[in-house]
N, C-alpha and C positions, 0 to 999 in steps of 0.2 A: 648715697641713699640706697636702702635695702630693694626697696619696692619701687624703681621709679613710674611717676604718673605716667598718665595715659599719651599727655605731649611731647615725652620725652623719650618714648619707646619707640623706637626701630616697625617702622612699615613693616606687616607679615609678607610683603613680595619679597622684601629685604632680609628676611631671615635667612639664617639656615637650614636648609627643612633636612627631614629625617632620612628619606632616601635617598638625598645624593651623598650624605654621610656614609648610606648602606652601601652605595656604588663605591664609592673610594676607600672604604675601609675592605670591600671585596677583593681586590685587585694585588694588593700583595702576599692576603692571602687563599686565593681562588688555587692555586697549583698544590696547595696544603690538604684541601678537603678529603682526601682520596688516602692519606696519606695510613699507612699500619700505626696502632699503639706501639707504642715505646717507651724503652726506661720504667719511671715507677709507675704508668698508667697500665702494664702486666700486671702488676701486683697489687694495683690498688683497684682495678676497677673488672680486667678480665677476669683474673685467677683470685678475685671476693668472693669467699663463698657468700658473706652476707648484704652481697648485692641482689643475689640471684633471686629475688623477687621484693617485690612493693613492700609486706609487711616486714619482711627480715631488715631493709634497709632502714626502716622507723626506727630512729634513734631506741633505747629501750628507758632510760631515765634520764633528768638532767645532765646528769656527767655527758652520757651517748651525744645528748643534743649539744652542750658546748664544743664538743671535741667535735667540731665541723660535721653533728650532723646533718644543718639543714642541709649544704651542698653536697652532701654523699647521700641525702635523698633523692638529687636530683639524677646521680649516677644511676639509683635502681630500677627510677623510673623509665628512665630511657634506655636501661638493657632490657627491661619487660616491653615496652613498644618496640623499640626499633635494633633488638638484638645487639649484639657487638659489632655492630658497625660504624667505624669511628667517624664513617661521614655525618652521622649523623650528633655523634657528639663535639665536632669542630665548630659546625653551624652553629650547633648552641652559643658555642666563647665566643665565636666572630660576630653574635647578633648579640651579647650581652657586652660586650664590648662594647660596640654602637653605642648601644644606649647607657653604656657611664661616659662616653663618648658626648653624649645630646644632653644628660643630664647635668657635666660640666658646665657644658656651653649656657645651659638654663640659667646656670648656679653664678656662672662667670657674668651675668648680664644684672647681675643683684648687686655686683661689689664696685667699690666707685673703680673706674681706670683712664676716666675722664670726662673732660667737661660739655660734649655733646654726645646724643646717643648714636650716631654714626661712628663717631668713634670708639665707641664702648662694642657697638655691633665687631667692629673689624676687629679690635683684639680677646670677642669672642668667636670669632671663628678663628684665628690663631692658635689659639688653647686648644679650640677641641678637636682642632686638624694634627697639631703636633701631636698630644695625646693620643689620637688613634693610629698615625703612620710611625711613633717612634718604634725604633727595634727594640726596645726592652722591654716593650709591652710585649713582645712573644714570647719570652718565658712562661708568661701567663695564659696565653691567648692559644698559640697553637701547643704547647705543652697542656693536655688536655687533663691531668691531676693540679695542673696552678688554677684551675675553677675557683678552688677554693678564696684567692686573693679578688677575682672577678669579681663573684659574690658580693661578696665582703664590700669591696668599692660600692655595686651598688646598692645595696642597702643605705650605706652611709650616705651618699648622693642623694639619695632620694628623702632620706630623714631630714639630712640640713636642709633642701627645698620643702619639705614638709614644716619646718620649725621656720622657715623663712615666712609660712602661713600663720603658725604661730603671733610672730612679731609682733606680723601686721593687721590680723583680724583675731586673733586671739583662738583660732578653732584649728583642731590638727594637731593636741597633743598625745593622744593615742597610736596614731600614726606613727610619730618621732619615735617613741617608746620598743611599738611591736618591729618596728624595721630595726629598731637599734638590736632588740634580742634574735631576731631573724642575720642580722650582723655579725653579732659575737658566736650563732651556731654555726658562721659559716668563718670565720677567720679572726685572731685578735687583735688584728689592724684594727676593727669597730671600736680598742678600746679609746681610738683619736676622737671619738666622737664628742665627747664632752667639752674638748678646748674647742675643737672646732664649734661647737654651739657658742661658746662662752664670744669667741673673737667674731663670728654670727653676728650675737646679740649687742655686743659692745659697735661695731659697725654700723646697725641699727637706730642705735640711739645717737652717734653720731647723726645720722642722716637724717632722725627727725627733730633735730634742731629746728630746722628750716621748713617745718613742712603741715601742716593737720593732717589726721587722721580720722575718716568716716567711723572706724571703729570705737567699740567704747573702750575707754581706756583701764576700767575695773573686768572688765572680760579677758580683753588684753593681758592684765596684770595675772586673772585667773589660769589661765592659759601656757603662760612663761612658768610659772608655779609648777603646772600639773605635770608638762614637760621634764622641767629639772629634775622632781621630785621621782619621777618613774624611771628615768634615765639612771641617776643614781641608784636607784632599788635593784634597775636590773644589773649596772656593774659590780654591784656589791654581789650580787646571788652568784655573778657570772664567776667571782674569786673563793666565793664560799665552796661553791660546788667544784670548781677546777683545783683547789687545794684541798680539797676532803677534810673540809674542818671538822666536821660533825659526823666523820666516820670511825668504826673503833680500831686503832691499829693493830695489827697481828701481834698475836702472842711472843716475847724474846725479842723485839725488832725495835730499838729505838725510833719514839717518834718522826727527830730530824733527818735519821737516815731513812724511814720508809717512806717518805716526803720528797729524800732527794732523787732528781731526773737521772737519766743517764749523762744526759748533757756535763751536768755539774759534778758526776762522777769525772770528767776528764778536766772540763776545766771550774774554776771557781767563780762566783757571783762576778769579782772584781777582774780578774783575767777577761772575762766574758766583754765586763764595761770598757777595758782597754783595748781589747782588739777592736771592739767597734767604732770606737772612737777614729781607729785610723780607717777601716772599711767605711765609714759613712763618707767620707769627701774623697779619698782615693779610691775607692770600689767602683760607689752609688752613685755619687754625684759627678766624678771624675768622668765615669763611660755613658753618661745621660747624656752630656755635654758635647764628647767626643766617643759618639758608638764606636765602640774599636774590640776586638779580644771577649767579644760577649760570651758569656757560658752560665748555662743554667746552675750549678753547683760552681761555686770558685776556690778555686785552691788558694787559703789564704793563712800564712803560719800566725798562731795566738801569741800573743803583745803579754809576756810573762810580770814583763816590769813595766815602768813609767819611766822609760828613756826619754829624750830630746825631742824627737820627733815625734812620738805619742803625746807626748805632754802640749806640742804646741799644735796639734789637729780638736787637743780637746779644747784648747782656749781659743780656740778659732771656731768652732761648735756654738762654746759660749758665748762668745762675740754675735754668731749669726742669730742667734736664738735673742740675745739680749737689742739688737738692731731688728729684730721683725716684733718685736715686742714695743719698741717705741715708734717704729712705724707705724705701729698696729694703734697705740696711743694718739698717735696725731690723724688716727681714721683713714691712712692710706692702702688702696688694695695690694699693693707688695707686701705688708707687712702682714695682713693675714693669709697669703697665700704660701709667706716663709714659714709662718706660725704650722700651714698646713705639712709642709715638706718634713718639718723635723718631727711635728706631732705622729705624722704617720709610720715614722721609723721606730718610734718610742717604745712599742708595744712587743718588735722582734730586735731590735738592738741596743738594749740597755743592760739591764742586770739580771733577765730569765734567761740562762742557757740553751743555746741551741745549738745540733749536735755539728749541723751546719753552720760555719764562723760565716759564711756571704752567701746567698743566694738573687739571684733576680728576682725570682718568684714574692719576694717581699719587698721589694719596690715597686708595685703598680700604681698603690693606691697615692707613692709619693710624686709616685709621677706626672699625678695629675694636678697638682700641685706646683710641680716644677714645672710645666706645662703652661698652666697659667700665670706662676710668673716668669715666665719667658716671655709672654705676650705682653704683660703691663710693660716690660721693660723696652721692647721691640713699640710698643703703644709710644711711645716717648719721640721715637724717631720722626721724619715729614711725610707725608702719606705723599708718594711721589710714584710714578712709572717705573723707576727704577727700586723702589719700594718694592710695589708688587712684585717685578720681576723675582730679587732677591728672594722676596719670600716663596714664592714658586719653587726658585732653583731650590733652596731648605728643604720643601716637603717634597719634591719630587724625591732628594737625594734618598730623606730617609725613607719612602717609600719604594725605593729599591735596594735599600740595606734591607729592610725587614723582608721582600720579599726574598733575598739571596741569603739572609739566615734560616726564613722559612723551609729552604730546598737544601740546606745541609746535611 
C-alpha cells in the first residue's frame, strides 16, 4: 500500500526523527569540515570567475540552466556569504545528505516490505542508516563539486514523495514537475525520474486493491494526468535544449560532428554501452557491497568488443532488470527498488559518452536504492538480539570506512 492508514502507521515516538539522523551522519564526517578544496573543487568553484557573484552565477539561458545550473547557483551563493571557505560548503552536502537521507526513509515507509508497520518501520531505518554511513556516498558528499549528484537526489526524492501526494489525494502536480526541472538543472540522474513514477504509480494501484480512498477519484485521475503531462514536457525541453536542436550550426561544420562530445570523439556510442556494461556490477555494484579500493575517478580500460565476459555482465544486467520488472509486476518492494538501482544508472551509463568510463560521483542516487533494497532483503531475516547486533556491527563498520576515506 502506497499511503498506509492511519492504524498501520508507526507511533511518531517510533520514528526516526531528523536529528539523530543529523548526529550520526556528523560523526564520520565531522574531522572533514575543516578540510582545503581539492581536485576539481579549485577549478570549479575557487578559480570560477563566474561564481564570483550572485548574478554571474544565474544560469544565462536554458542551456546554462540544464548544464547543472541550479547547483552552481548554489556554489555563488555561498562564495558571496560565506567566502571560500570550504567549511562552510561541506555543511551544506553533509545537511543535504541528511535530508535524502530522511527523505528515503519517508519514501521507504510508502512501498510494501512487509506485513506489519513495525516492520516496515525497522527496514526503514536500515535503508536510511546504510544510505547515509555507506562510504561511496563520499564521493559525493565530502568531495564538494559531487553537489551536483546530491542535488539531483534530492529533488527527485522529494518529487516521488510529492507524486506519492498525487496518487493519493490527487493535489501536488506542480510540485512533481518544478522539482523535476529543478533535478535535470542540477544533474541527469533526474532523467530516472519518469520510471521511478511509473513503478510509484503501478505500486499504488496495487495497494488500492484492498483499500477506499477519501479522495475523489476524478481529481485523482486529474492529477496523475497533469503530473505525467508536465514531467514529459519538461524531459522533452531538457533533450531539446541539451542537444541544440533548434540552433544554427556553424558555418563548414557538419551537423553530426558539431553535435559530437568529446567523449565520443574517443570512444563510440557502443564502446561506451560495452564498457558499462562490465562497470555497472564490477565497479558499482561489486564496491557497494564490498567498500574496498574506492576512488573518485576509476581507472577502467574501454570494452572495444563484446568478448565473453562483456557479453555475459550484459545478460546478467538483463536478467536483473527483467527480475525487478516482474517483482515489480507481482507489487513487491524489491522489485521497485531494483527498478530504482538500474534506472538511476541509465542516464550516465548507457549510450551518452562520458569522458570518464566510472566514477563514484554517479552512483549516489543508485545508492539509495541499493540501500533500500538491502534492507527489504535483511527485512526477511527474524528480528532477533542477534539481529540487531549484526546490524549494528554493519553500520558501525561502514561508518568507520567512510570516516577513514574522509581523512585520506
Amino acid at each position: 500500500m502506497l499511503a498506509p492508514s492511519a492504524s498501520r502507521l508507526p507511533p511518531p515516538e517510533k520514528r526516526l526523527s531528523f536529528l539523530w539522523l543529523l548526529v550520526v551522519a556528523f560523526a564520520p564526517y565531522a574531522l572533514t569540515l575543516w578540510v582545503p578544496f581539492h581536485f576539481d573543487d579549485l577549478s570549479h568553484i575557487v578559480g570560477n570567475a563566474g561564481l564570483e557573484n550572485i548574478r554571474e552565477g544565474l544560469p544565462g539561458d536554458l542551456k546554462g540552466f540544464f548544464v547543472r545550473g541550479a547547483s552552481n547557483l548554489t556554489y555563488a551563493v555561498q562564495r558571496q556569504v560565506w567566502g571560500e571557505d570550504p567549511y562552510a560548503f561541506r555543511v551544506f552536502n553533509v545537511f543535504l545528505h541528511v535530508v535524502n537521507a530522511w527523505m528515503l526513509y519517508r519514501l521507504f515507509l510508502r512501498i510494501p516490505a512487509g506485513r506489519d508497520g513495525n516492520g516496515t518501520l525497522r527496514a526503514a531505518r536500515i535503508a536510511a542508516l546504510l544510505f547515509l554511513l555507506h562510504p561511496m556516498a563520499t564521493g559525493s558528499v565530502t568531495y564538494i563539486s559531487g553537489r551536483h549528484g546530491l542535488m539531483s537526489a534530492a529533488f527527485i526524492l522529494g518529487a516521488l514523495l510529492a507524486f506519492g501526494e498525487v496518487l493519493n489525494r490527487g493535489t501536488g502536480a506542480v510540485r512533481v514537475i518544478v522539482l523535476f526541472l529543478l533535478g535535470l538543472g542540477c544533474k541527469e540522474d533526474a532523467l530516472a525520474l519518469p520510471v521511478l513514477m511509473g513503478g510509484l504509480q503501478w505500486m499504488a494501484r496495487r495497494g488500492d486493491a484492498g483499500r477506499e480512498s477519501d479522495a475523489d477519484p476524478v481529481r485523482r485521475a486529474k492529477g496523475r494526468r497533469a503530473a505525467w503531462i508536465g514531467v514529459f514536457a519538461a524531459a522533452a525541453l531538457f533533450w531539446v535544449v541539451r542537444l541544440d536542436l533548434f540552433v544554427d550550426d556553424p558555418p563548414d561544420v557538419p551537423v553530426r560532428e558539431w553535435q559530437v562530445t568529446e567523449a565520443e570523439r574517443i570512444y563510440g556510442r557502443f564502446d561506451y554501452l560495452r564498457t558499462q556494461c562490465w562497470v555497472v556490477p564490477n565497479v558499482y555494484l561489486a564496491r557497494w557491497i564490498l567498500p574496498a579500493n574506492l576512488s573518485i575517478d576509476l581507472d577502467v580500460a574501454p570494452r572495444w568488443s563484446w568478448d565473453l565476459e562483456t557479453l555475459f555482465w550484459a545478460l546478467a544486467l538483463m536478467a536483473a532488470a527483467a527480475a525487478s520488472a516482474r517483482a515489480l509486476a507481482r507489487g513487491s518492494g524489491a522489485g521497485f527498488w531494483g527498478l530504482w538501482v538500474l534506472a538511476a544508472l541509465v542516464p550516465s551509463s548507457s549510450l551518452q559518452p562520458l569522458e570518464d568510463l566510472a566514477s563514484e560521483t554517479r552512483t549516489y542516487l543508485a545508492s539509495a536504492g541499493l540501500a533500500a533494497l538491502a534492507a527489504v532483503g535483511l527485512f526477511a531475516l527474524p528480528d532477533s538480539s542477534r539481529f540487531r547486533m549484526g546490524i549494528g556491527g554493519i553500520l558501525a563498520c561502514l561508518g568507520i570506512l567512510s570516516a577513514a576515506r574522509n581523512l585520506e
